[in-house]
N, C-alpha and C positions, 0 to 999 in steps of 0.2 A: 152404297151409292151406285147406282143403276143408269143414271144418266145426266144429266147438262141443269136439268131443274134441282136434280137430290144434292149433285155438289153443291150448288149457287147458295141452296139452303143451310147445309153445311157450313161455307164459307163465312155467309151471316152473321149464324150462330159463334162459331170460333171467332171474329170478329170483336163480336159482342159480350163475350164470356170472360173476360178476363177478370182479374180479380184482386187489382192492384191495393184496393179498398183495406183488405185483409190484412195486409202485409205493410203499411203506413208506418209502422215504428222502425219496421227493417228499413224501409227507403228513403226515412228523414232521418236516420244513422246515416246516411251515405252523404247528405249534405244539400244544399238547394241549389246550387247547379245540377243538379241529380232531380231533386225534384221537379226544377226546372222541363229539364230533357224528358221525364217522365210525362210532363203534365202535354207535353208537345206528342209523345208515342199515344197516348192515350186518344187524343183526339183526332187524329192520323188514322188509330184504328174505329172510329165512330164513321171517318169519313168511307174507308172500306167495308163496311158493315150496312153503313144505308146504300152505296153502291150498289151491293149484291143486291139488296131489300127493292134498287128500285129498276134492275134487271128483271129482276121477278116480276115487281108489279106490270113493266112493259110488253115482256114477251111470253109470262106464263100468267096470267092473270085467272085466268080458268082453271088454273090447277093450286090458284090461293089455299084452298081447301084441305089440300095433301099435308101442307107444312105440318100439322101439329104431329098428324102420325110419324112424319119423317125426322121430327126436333125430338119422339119421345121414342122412338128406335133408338136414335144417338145417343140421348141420353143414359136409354137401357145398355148399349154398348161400351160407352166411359165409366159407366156408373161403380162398376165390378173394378175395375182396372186400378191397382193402386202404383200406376206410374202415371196415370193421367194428374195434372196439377189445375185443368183448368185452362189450358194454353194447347195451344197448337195440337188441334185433332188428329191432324193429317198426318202427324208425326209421331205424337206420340202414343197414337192409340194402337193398341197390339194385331185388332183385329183389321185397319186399315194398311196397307200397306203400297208403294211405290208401283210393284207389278200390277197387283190387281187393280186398281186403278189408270193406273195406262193400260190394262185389256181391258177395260169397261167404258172407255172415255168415246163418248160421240165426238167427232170434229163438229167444232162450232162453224155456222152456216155464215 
């Protein structure tokens, strides 16, 4: 991630990726205040997810076109990774990391 449009797309995506779907027997073991609380994060992160989606649409609308190469680099970069679970890129991806990221970040305008 190279600059202000690569994160936003990023963000999106991580946003958008989870994969609570999967994991439904582990989370209704834990009881429906549980699923409750879940069904409230999930749609929390739908609302963070068109955010970024509609950041994009506003101030990079010209560079619409980049997303697929930039969703299928990431994906090439989590893909390998068996600590990635699907959640938080930003974190748990080996090849992302906190420094390089604060040396690559544009100040937003």
């Amino acid at each position: 991630m190279n600059d202000e449009f690569s994160l936003i797309v990023m963000i999106a995506f991580d946003e958008m990726c989870r994969a609570y779907a999967a994991d439904r027997a582990f989370y209704g073991g834990l009881g429906s205040s549980f699923l409750s609380c879940l069904r409230e994060v999930v749609a929390d992160e739908a609302v963070h997810s068109m955010n970024a989606v509609n950041v994009l649409r506003a101030r990079y609308c010209e560079r619409i076109p980049e997303i697929g190469e930039i969703l299928d680099s990431l994906i090439r970069s989590v893909g390998d990774d068996p600590d990635y679970t699907g959640a938080f890129v930003l974190i748990t991806s080996a090849r992302i990391t906190r420094t390089k990221c604060l040396s690559t970040a544009v100040p937003l305008s």
